[in-house]
N, C-alpha and C positions, 0 to 999 in steps of 0.2 A: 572204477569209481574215482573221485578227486580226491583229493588229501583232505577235503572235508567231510567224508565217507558221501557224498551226494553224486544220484547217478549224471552222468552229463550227455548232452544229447544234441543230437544233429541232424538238419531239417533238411530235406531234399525234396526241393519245388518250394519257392517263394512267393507264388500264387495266393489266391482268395483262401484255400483250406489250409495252406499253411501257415497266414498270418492267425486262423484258428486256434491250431494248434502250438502257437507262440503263445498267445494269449492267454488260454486257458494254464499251460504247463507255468506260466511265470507266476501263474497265483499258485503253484505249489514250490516255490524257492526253497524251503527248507526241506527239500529233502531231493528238488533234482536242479541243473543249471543247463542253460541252453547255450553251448559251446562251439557250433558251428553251424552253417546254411552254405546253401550253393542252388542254384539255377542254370537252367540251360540258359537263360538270358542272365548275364552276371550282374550288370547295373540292380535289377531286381533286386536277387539277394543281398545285393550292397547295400541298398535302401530300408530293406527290411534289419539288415544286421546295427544301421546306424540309427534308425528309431529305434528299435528294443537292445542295445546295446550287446551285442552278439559279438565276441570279440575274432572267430574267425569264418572269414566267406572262402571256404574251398572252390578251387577252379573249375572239377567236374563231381561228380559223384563219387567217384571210384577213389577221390583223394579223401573225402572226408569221410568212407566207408570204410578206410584202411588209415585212419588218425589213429593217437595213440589219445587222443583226449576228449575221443567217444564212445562211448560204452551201449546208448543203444539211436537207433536210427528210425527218423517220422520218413514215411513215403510219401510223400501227395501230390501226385507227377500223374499224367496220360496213362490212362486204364494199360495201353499198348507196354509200357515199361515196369509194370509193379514185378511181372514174375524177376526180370534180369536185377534189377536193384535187389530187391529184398533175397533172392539167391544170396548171389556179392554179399550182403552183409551178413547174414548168419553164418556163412561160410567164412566168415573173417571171424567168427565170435562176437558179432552182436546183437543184441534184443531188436526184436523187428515189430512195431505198427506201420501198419499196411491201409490207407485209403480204403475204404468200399468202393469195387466189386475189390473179390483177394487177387483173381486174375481176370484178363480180357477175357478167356473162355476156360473151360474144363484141362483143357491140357498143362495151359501158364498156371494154372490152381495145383495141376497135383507134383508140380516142379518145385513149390512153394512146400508144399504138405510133404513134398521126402527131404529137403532140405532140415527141415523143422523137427522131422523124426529121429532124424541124423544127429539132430542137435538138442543141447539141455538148455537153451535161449529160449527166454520170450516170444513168442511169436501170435502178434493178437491182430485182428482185423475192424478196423475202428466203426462198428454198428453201433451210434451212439443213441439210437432209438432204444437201446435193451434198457440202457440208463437214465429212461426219460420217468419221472414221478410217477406216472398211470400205470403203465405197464411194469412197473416194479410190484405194484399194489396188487395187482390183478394175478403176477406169479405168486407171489407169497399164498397167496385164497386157491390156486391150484395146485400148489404144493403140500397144502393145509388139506385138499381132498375134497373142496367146498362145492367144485365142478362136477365130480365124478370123474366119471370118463367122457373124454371129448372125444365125440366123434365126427365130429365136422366142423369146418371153420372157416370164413368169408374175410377175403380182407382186399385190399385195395387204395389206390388212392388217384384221384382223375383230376388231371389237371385243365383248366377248359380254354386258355390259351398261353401254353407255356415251353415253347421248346426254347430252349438254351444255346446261345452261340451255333445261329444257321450256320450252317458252313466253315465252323473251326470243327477240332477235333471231336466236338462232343456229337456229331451230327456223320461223323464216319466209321464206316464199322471196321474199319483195318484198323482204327485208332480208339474207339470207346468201344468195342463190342458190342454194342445196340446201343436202344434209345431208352423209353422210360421204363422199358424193361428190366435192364442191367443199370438201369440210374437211379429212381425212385424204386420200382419193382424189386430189386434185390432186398431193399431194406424195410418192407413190408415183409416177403419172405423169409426173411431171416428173424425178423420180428414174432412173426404168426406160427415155425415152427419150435421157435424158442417157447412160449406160452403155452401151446400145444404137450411141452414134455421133451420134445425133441424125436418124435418118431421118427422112424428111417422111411425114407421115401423110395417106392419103388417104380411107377410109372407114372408118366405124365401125357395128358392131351393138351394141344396149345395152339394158338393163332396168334398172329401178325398181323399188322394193316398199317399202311404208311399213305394219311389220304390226304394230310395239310399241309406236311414238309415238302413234299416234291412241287407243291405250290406255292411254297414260300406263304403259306398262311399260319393261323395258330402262333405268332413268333410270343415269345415271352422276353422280359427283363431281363434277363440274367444273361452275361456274358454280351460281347460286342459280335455283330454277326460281321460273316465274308460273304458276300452277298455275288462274289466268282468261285464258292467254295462245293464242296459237293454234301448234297444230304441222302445217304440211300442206309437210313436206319428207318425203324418203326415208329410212329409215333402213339398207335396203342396195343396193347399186348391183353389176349384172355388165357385163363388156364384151368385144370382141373389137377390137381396134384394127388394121387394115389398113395396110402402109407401100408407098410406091412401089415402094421396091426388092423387094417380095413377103415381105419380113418380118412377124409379126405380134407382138402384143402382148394379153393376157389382163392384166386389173383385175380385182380384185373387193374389195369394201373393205364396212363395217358399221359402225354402232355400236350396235347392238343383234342377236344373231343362238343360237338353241340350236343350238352346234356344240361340238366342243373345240378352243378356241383358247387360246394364253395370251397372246392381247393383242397382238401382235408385229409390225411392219412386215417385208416380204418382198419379196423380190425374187431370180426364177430368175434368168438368163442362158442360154441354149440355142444354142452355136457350134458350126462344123465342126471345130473341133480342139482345143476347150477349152470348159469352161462355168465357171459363176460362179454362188455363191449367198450372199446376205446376209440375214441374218435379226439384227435388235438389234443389238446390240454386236460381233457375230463374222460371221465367214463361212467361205466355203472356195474353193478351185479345183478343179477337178475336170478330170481328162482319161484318155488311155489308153496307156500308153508298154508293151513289149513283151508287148502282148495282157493287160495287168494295169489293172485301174482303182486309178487314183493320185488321192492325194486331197490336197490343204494347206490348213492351217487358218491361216485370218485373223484377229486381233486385234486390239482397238485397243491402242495402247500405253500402258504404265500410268501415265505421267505427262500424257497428252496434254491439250491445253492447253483444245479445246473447239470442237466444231464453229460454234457462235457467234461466237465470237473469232477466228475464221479469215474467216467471212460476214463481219463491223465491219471487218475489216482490208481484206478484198478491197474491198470502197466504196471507203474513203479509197485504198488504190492506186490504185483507177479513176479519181475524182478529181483526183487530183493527177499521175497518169501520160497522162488524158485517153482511158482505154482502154474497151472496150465490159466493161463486165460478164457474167461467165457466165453468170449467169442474165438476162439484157437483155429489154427489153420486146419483143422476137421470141418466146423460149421463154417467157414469158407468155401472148402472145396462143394463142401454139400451144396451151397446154395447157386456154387458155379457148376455143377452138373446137372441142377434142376433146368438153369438159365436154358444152357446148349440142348436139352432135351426139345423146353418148349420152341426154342429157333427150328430143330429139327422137325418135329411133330406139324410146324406150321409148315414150313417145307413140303412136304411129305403126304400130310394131309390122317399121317396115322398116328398110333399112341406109342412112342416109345419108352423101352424099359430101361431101367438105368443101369448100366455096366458099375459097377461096385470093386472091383479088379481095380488095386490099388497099388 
């Protein structure tokens, strides 16, 4: 901590999700400061550190992992480097948020998860959808019992021409671990078994298809393509997710796909005495009270403050409270071994179980 008891912290990767995660932590100043950044391209972080006034840009990672005037560390760097950084820094003694996915695959996740066990640090993985107005709405009414029991649940989100940076890293799977599987996909799953209760998943059936990118079609806004780069990810992924308690779980996610979609993250709920459906900004509840289907609609409220700003604050509480993070490097690993099942299962062509061997 500073001499102003406020925690201090330090950005690695100067990118689009870090200039994020500038911005939102600087609207909580009274209680943390942001005291260093670094990039693998330095100019970057020197630009970043001179608009938001950052007084130190480390030269690599490993210098500002090992300051003495950082207490916990943002990751927002190529899927390929979350396990080796955020190792490095818990292992140094500091608090770790880690980008979404936690790791590139199931193995970079559980290098992360014994690190984490090892340690009495923070260690949270930044699924800022848990902290979005609807889906906060919608746990509390299942928490309250309002659902029942949920036995089945649809979620998805389809992008109808949106792949990201053809041919940078987001489009290589030695470097992103998939496509809108492990990029959107992840954070609908993480989302869908958080709401759910949190059951333990035990097998999964899954598909692959990559039928736009290898033609350079479906490209999307986001990121500048390399148009001499390589794309051999999926661009849409289906699944059936198996849970212990006999519940199941439907994904399906794209970022490129001819359907009518308009873009939207989704997620059913399907309970014995109540369901739940969130789609963007709104939602509903649904149930059946004297033989009538009754229906309430969810909003967010109109001043609300930002599902981001609620993610920044939960760290620092955890922090300074000493508490596990909701999103914690548990439901990390979880959602990176669902990932690798369904890669597998498409492979394969069968349903794999999930090795739980921790």
């Amino acid at each position: 901590m500073g001499s102003d008891n406020k925690i201090r912290i330090g950005i690695i990767g100067a990118g689009n999700i870090g200039g994020v995660h500038i911005r939102e932590f600087l609207k909580l100043a009274e209680s943390c400061e942001i005291t260093a950044i670094t990039d693998a391209y330095l100019p970057l972080a020197e630009a970043k550190a001179q608009e938001y006034g950052i007084a130190n840009v480390a030269a690599t990672p490993e210098e500002l992992i090992q300051s003495e005037y950082v207490d916990a560390v943002i990751i927002g760097v190529p899927n390929q480097y979350h396990a080796s950084l955020a190792v490095q820094a818990i292992e140094a003694g500091k608090h770790v948020l880690i980008e979404k996915p936690m790791g590139i695959n199931a193995a970079a996740a559980k290098q992360i998860l014994k690190a984490s066990e090892a340690s009495d640090k923070a260690v949270m993985i930044g699924h800022q959808m848990r902290w979005e107005a609807v889906p906060q709405l919608i746990k509390e009414q299942v928490e309250a019992g309002e659902l029942g029991k949920i036995y089945t649940a649809k979620t998805g989100w389809f992008r109808r021409k949106g792949i990201p940076g053809w041919g940078t890293w987001f489009t290589k799977m030695n470097e992103s671990g998939g496509g809108p599987l492990i990029d959107i996909g992840v954070h609908m799953l993480d989302l869908a078994l958080y709401l759910m209760g949190n059951p333990k998943p035990v097998s999964v059936f899954g598909a692959t298809y990559a039928e736009f990118g290898p033609r350079k079609k479906g490209i999307g806004t986001w990121g500048t393509p390399n148009w001499n780069g390589t794309y051999d990810v999926e661009d849409l992924a289906t699944a059936l997710i198996r849970m212990e308690d006999g519940s199941t779980l439907t994904l399906e996610v794209s970022w490129a796909v001819h359907m009518d979609t308009d873009n939207t993250p989704f997620i059913h709920l399907m309970g014995s005495e109540g369901g739940a459906s969130y789609k963007g900004a709104s939602g509903k509840l649904l149930t059946e009270k004297f033989n009538r289907a009754i229906e309430t609609d969810l909003k967010k409220p109109e001043n609300d403050e930002g599902e981001r700003l609620r993610l920044s604050r939960h760290f620092l509480d955890c922090i300074r409270d000493g508490k596990q993070p909701i999103t914690s490097a548990l439901s990390g690993y979880t959602n990176n071994l669902i990932l690798d099942a369904i890669y597998e299962s498409s492979r394969t062509g069968n349903e794999v179980k999930l090795n739980w061997d921790i």
